[in-house]
C-alpha positions in Angstrom: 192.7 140.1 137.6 193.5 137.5 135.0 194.1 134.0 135.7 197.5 133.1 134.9 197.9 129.1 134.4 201.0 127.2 135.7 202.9 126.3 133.0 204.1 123.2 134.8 200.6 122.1 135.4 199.6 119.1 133.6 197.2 120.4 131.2 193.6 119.2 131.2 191.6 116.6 128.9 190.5 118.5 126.2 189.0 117.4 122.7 185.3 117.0 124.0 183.2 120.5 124.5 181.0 121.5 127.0 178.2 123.2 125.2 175.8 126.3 126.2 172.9 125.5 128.2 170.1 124.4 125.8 168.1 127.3 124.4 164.6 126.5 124.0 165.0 126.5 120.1 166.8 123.4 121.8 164.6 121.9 123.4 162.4 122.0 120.4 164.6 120.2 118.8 165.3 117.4 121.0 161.8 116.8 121.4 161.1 116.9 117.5 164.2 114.1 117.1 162.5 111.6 119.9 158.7 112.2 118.6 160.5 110.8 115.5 162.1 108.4 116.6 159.2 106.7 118.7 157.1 107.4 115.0 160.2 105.5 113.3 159.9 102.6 116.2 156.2 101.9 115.7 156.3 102.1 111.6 158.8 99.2 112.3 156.5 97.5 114.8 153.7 98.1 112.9 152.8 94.4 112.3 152.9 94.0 115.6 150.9 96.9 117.2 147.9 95.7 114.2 144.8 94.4 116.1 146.5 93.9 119.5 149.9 92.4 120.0 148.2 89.3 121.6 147.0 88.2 118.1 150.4 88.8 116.2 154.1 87.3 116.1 157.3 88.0 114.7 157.8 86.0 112.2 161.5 86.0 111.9 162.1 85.7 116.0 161.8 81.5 115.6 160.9 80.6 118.9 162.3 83.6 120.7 159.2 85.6 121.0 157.3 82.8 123.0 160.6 82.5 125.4 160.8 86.4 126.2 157.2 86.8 126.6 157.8 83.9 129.1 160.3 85.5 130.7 158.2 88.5 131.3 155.1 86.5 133.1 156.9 84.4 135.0 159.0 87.6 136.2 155.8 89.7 137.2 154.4 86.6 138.9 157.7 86.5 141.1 156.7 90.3 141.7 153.1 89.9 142.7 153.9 86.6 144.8 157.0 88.2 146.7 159.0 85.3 145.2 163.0 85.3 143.8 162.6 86.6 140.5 166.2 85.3 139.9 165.1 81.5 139.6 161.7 79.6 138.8 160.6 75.5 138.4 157.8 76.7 135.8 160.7 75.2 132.9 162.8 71.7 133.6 160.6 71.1 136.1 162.2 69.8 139.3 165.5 71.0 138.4 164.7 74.8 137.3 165.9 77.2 135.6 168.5 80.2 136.6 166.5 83.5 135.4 169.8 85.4 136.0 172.3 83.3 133.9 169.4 83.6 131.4 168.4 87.1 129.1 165.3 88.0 131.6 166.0 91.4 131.6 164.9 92.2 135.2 165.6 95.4 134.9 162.6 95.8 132.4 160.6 92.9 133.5 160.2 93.9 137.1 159.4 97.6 136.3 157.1 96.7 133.7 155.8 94.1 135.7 152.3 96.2 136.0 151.8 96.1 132.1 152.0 92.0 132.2 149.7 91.7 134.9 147.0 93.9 133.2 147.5 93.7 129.2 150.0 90.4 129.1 153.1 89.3 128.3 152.6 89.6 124.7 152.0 93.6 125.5 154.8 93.5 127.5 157.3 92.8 124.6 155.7 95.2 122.0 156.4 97.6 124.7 159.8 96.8 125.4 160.7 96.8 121.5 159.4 99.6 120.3 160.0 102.4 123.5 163.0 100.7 123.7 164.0 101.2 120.3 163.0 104.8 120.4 164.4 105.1 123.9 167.5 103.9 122.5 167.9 106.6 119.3 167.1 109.1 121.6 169.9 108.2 124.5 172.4 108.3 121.5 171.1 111.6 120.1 171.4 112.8 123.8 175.1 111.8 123.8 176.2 113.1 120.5 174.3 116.5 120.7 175.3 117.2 124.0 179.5 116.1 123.7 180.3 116.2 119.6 178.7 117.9 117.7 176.5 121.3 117.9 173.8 120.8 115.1 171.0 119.0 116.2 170.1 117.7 113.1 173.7 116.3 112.6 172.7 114.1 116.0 169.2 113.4 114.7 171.4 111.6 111.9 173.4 109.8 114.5 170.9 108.9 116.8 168.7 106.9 113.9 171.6 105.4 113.0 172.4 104.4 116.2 169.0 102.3 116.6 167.9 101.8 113.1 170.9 99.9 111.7 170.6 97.1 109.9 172.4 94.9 113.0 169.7 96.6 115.4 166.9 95.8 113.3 168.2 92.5 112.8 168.0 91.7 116.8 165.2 93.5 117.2 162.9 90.9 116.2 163.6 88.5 118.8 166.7 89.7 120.9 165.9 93.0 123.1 168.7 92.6 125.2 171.0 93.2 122.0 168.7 95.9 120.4 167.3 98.1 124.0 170.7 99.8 124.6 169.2 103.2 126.1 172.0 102.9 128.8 174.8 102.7 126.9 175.5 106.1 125.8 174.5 107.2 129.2 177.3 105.4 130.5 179.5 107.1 127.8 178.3 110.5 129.0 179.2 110.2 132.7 182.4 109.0 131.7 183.2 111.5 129.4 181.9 114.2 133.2 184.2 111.9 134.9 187.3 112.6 133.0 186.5 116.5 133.0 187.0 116.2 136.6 184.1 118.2 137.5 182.3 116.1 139.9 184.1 113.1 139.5 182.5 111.5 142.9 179.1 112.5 142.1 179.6 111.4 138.4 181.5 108.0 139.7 178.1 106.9 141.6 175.8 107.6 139.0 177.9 105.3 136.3 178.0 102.7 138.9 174.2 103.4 139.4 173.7 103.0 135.0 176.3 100.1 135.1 174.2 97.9 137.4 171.1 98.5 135.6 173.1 97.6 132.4 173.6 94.7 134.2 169.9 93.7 134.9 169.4 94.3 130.8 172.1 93.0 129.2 175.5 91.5 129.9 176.5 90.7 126.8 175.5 94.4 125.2 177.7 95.9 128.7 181.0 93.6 127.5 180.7 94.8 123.9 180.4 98.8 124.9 183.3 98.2 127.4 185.1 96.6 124.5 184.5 99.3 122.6 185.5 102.0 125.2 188.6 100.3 125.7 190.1 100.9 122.4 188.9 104.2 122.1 190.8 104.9 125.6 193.7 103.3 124.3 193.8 104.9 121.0 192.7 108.4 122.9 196.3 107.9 125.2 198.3 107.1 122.4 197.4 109.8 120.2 196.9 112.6 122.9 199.5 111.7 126.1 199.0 114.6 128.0 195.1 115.3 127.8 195.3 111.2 129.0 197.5 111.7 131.6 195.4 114.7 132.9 192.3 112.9 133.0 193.4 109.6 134.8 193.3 110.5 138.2 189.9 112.0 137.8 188.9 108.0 136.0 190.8 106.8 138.8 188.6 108.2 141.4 185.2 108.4 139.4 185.7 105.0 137.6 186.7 103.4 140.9 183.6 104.8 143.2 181.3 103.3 140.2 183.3 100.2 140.4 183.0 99.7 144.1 179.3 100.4 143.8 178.2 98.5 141.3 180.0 95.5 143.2 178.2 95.6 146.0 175.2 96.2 143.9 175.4 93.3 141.8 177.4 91.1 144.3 174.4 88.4 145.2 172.8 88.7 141.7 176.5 87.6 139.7 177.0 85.2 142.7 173.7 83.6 141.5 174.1 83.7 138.0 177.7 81.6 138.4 177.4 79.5 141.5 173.9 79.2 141.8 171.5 76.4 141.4 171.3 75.7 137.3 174.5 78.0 136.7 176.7 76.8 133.9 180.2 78.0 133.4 180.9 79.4 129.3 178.1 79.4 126.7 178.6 76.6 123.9 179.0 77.6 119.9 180.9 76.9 117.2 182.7 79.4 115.1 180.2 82.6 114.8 182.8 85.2 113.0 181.2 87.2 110.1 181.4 86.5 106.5 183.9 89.4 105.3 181.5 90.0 102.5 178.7 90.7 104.6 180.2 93.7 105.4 179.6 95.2 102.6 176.0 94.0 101.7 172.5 94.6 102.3 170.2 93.0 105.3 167.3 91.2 104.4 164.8 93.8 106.1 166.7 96.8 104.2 165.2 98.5 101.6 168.0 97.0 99.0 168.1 93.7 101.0 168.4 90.3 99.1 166.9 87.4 101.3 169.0 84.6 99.2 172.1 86.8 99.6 171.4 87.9 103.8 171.3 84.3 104.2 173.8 82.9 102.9 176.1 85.6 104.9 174.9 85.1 108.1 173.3 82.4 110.6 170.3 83.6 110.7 168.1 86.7 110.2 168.0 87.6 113.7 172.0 87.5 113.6 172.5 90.0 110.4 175.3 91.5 112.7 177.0 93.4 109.5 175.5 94.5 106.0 176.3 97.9 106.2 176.6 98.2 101.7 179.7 99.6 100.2 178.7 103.3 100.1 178.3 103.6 103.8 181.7 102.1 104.2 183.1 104.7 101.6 181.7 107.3 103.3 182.6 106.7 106.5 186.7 106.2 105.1 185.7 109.6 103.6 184.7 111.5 106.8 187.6 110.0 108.8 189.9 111.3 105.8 188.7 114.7 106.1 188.5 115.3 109.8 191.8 113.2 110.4 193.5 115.8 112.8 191.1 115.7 115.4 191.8 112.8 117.9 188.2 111.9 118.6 188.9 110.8 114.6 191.4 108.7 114.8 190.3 107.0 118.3 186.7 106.1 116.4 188.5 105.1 113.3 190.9 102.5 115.6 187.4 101.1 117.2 185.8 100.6 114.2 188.7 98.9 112.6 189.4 97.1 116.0 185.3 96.0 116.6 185.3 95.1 112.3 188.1 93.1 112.7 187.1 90.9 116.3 183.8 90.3 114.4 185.4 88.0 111.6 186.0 85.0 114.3 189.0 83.1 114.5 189.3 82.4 110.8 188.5 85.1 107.9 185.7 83.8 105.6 185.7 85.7 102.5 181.8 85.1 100.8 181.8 81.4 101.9 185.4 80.2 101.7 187.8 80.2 104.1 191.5 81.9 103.6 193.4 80.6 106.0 194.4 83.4 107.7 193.7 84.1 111.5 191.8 87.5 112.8 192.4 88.6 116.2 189.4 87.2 117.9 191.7 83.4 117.9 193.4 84.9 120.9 190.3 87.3 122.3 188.4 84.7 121.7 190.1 82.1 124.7 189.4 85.0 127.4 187.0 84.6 130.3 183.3 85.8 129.3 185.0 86.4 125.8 184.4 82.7 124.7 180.5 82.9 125.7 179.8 86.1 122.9 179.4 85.1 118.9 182.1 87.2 117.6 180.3 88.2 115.0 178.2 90.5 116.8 181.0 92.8 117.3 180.1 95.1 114.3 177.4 95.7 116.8 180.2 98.2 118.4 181.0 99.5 114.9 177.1 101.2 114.8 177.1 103.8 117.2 181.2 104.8 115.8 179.3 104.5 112.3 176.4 107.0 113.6 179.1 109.4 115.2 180.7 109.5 112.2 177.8 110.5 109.8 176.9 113.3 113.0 180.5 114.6 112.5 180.3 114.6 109.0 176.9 116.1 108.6 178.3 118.6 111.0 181.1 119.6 108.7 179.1 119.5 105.5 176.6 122.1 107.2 179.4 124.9 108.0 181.0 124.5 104.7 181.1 127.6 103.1 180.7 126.0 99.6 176.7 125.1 98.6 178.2 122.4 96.2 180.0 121.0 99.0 176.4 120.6 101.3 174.6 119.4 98.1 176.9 116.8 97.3 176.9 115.2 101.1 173.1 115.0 100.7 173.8 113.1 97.5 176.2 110.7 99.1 174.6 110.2 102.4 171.2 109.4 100.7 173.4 107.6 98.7 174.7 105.8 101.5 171.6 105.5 104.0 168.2 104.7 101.4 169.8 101.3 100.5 169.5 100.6 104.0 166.2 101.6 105.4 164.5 98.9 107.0 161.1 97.5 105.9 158.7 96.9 108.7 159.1 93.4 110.6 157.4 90.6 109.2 154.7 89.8 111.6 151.7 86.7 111.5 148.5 85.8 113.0 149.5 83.4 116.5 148.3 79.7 116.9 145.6 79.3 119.0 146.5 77.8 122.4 144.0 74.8 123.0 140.9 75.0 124.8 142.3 72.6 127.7 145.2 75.1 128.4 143.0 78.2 127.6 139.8 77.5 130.0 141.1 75.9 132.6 141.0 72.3 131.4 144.0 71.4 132.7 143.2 72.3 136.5 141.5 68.5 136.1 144.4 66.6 135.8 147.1 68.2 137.7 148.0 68.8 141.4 150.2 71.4 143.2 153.6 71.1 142.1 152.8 68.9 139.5 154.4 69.0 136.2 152.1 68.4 132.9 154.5 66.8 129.8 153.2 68.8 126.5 154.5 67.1 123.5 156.8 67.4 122.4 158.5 68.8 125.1 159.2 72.4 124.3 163.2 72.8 123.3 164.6 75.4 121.0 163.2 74.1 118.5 159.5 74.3 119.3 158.4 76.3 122.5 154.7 76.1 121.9 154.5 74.7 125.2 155.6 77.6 126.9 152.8 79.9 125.4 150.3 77.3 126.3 151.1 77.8 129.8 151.7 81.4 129.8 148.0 81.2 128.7 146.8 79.1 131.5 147.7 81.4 134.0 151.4 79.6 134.7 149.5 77.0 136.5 151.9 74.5 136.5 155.3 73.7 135.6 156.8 72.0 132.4 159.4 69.4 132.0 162.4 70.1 129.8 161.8 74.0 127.9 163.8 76.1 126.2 166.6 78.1 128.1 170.2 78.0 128.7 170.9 75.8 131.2 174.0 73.6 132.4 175.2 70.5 130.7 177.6 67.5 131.5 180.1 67.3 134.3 181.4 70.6 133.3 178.8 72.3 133.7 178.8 73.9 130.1 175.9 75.9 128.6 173.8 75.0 125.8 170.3 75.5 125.0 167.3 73.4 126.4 167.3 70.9 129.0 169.5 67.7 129.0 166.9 65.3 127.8 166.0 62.0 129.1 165.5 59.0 126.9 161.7 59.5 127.1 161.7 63.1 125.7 165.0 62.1 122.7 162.6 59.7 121.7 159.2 61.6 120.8 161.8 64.1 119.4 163.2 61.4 116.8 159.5 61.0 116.2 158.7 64.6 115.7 161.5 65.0 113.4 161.0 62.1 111.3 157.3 61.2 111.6 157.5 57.2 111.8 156.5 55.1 114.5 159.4 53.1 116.0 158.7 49.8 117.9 158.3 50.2 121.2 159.8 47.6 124.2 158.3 47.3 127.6 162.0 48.5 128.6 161.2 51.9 126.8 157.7 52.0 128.8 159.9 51.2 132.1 161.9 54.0 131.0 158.8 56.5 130.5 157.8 55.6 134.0 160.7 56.9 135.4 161.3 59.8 133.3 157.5 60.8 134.4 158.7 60.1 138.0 161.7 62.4 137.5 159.7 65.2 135.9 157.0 64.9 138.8 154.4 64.4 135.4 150.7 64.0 136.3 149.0 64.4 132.8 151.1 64.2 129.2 149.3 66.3 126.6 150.1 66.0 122.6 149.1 69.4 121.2 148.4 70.3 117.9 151.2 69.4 116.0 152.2 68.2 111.9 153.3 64.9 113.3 150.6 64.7 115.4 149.1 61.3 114.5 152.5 59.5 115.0 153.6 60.8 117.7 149.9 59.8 119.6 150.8 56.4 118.1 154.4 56.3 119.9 152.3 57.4 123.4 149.7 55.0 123.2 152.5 52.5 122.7 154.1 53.9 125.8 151.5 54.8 128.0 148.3 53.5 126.8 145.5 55.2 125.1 144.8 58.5 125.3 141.7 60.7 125.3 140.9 63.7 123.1 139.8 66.9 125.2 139.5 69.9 125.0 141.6 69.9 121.5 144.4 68.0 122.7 144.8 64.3 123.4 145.4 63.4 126.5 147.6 60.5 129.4 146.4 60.8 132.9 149.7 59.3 135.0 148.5 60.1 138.1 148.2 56.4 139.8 144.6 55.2 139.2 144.5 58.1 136.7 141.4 58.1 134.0 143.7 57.5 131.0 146.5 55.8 130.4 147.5 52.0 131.1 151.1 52.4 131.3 
């Protein structure tokens, strides 16, 4: 007998197909699309895979390589030591540093924990970046080939998109939590079973299962995507009532058991990260909105990028949060034109507009001047966790919409029964997609850490619990320090470091300890390179701030200022001693060197 349907039913979300069960031709596929993508992940590595990862850095990462590849040892010590990998003294040394309000990554950094105790840190974050990367392309292709489209090829497109981007690249050199997003789209997937309503229970654990692990990568990546999903909801109810209507009760129950878990999940974790010791209450910056011209140009690692042009349109080049070129942009108007009557259309159209549009910052620049006229991210911008992001890394949102869209179109392109019309999108999206293949990532040889770090040297002068004072004292601005002890086995603490910690009564976040009069001064010295005079009131001052920092050694590293900044410590503390290619201050009372 045939089902009838109750016309008074409320009629089910529809838009989104379940395909056939995967062929093997199928499976062929998919595995063909994530060999390439891992291939595509270690071309851009490549520079750093050459001779050993130990031996090589990122060049554009600044100083972020050395603090993620200290993230990652002092997380697999807390492993193998049974110890709270959500804190550590090893940085700003009494006081500590909170792991959790920091971009550890635990939920990579404890897995992979195994890898850092055998091959190192350094191995650690190859890893990391390239699988993830690949891992990442392949979660998307996942998502697109098994909800939008039904040519694989047309999600091959997608998924490299997804991951290969000129933003993604752009964070990929020093900022995995922005550029590993594996989980993402598997959130999207089990919301999209959710709303079907098949399993919603079953579904509604697992996304609280991928929301807490989100969690453990990435915060800031989780608040974008849910961002993102948000308009598309909203967009999705307006345009299509009914299917919305349908599928909320089935959100309702799914989204609410994932909810639920996830909070008990995460409950101690987020209580540390906020309340705990060294937890600060909003991340500092200024205004981080994109230039509107960077839209429309070219990333310095692209193919058709122009270093003198990337830089002037963004903040850095590990912040290229746009530069998608002006045929990408035209194309991806084009596609939404063409395949306007379908809502999925018009819901990605209103997030990439929405995402575009939060990413200018409070103020639109237009190639370097300002116009005086407000975006909407001066009101987004005041909500809680809002005013922690850079705005500007909302085009971030706009890639995957941007590789969705290509998949669509490709999809269309392939079942048009006119060759001109197939011809002329390979024209267009080579076109479109050449200008902006990226280059491998600049990579160089590292600096040797010094002998008295690297053999053991150090054991000498320093006791249990004792901090050593490199200088100058690692900040964001030079973390050589934290390599150095990365290499010596995380034998003993630092004072001061780079991090985000908490600052002033408030409790605000910034970057780096709050220094002490001590550590301002060798910075003045490291920064300018002269000598100042020094009082016996500044060498009562380094007394105490060696007190407070629990200091038994201080050691001047290789450095371009080295000369006078040994001059300023001999005038503090005394004279110094080379050893082991460093010179160095025995405090310690009665110590060996040092009259201070």
């Amino acid at each position: 007998m045939t089902a009838v349907r109750d016309a008074s039913a409320p009629p089910r979300p529809p838009a989104l197909p379940r395909l056939p069960r995967l062929p093997r031709s199928g499976r062929v596929a998919d595995a063909l699309a994530c060999g390439t993508y891992l291939v595509a992940a270690l071309l851009l590595f490549r520079g750093l895979w050459a001779g050993g990862p130990a031996g090589r850095y990122l060049v554009d990462s600044g100083q972020d390589q050395r603090q993620w590849e200290w993230f990652f040892a002092v997380t697999a010590r807390a492993v193998a030591h049974g110890e709270n990998p959500l804190t550590t003294t090893l940085q700003n040394h009494p006081d500590g540093v909170n792991l959790m309000a920091n971009t550890s990554m635990p939920g990579l950094s404890i897995p992979l924990a195994p890898i850092t105790w055998l091959f190192g840190p350094s191995a650690t974050w190859a890893v990391v970046l390239t699988l993830g990367l690949a891992a990442t392309a392949a979660a998307w292709y996942h998502l697109i080939s098994r909800h939008l489209v039904a040519s694989r090829p047309a999600a091959a497109l997608g998924g490299a998109f997804c991951a290969f981007a000129p933003p993604m690249v752009s964070h990929a050199n020093a900022h995995p939590n922005l550029a590993v997003l594996f989980v993402l789209p598997l959130i999207i997937d089990r919301l999209i079973r959710v709303a079907a309503g098949r399993r919603p229970i079953r579904d509604g654990v697992l996304l609280g299962l991928l929301t807490t692990y989100q969690i453990f990568l990435g915060e800031e990546a989780l608040l974008l995507a849910a961002t993102g999903i948000a308009l598309f909801a909203l967009t999705y109810a307006c345009v299509a009532p009914g299917a919305a209507r349908a599928a909320l009760p089935h959100l309702a129950r799914g989204v609410g058991v994932g909810a639920a878990l996830c909070g008990v999940l995460v409950a101690y974790p987020l209580w540390w990260q906020f309340t705990g010791p060294q937890s600060y209450t909003n991340l500092l910056h200024g205004p981080a909105g994109n230039d509107l011209a960077a839209l429309t140009a070219y990333a310095d690692r692209s193919l058709a990028g122009d270093i003198d042009v990337s830089a002037r349109l963004s903040m850095n080049r590990t912040e290229e949060n746009a530069f998608f070129g002006w045929p990408l942009l035209v194309l991806a108007v084009a596609i939404t034109v063409a395949l306007w009557r379908t809502v999925l259309t018009k819901a990605l159209a209103a997030v990439l507009v929405g995402a575009a549009l939060f990413s200018l910052g409070p103020e639109i620049i237009v190639d370097g001047e300002a116009t005086g006229i407000f975006g909407p991210w001066k009101l987004l911008g005041r909500l809680p966790l809002y005013e922690s992001v850079l705005e500007s890394r909302f085009t971030m949102v706009c890639v995957p919409v941007l590789g969705i869209l290509l998949a669509l179109g490709a999809q269309a392109a392939g079942r048009a029964g006119d060759r001109r019309i197939r011809l002329l999108w390979c024209v267009v999206v080579v076109q479109a997609l050449l200008p902006l293949l990226p280059q491998p990532l600049a990579t160089a040889p590292r600096e040797p850490t010094p002998a008295f770090f690297a053999d053991g040297t150090w054991r000498r002068f320093t006791g249990p619990g004792r901090a050593i004072v490199t200088v100058p004292l690692p900040d964001p601005g030079d973390a050589r320090a934290l390599t150095w002890q990365v290499d010596a086995g995380l034998g003993f603490p630092l004072a001061e470091g780079y991090f985000v910690g908490p600052f002033g009564p408030d409790r605000l976040g910034g970057y780096g300890a709050v220094t002490r009069a001590t550590s301002q001064l060798l910075r003045e010295v490291r920064d300018g390179g002269v000598v100042p005079e020094v009082s016996d009131a500044d060498r009562a001052q380094a007394r105490a701030d060696l007190a407070f920092w629990r200091a038994d050694a201080v050691v001047l590293g290789p450095h371009d200022r080295r000369e006078a900044l040994r001059a300023t410590l001999d005038r503090l503390l005394g004279p110094g001693v080379p050893i082991g290619g460093v010179w160095l201050w025995d405090v310690r009372a009665g110590g060996a060197a040092g009259a201070g």
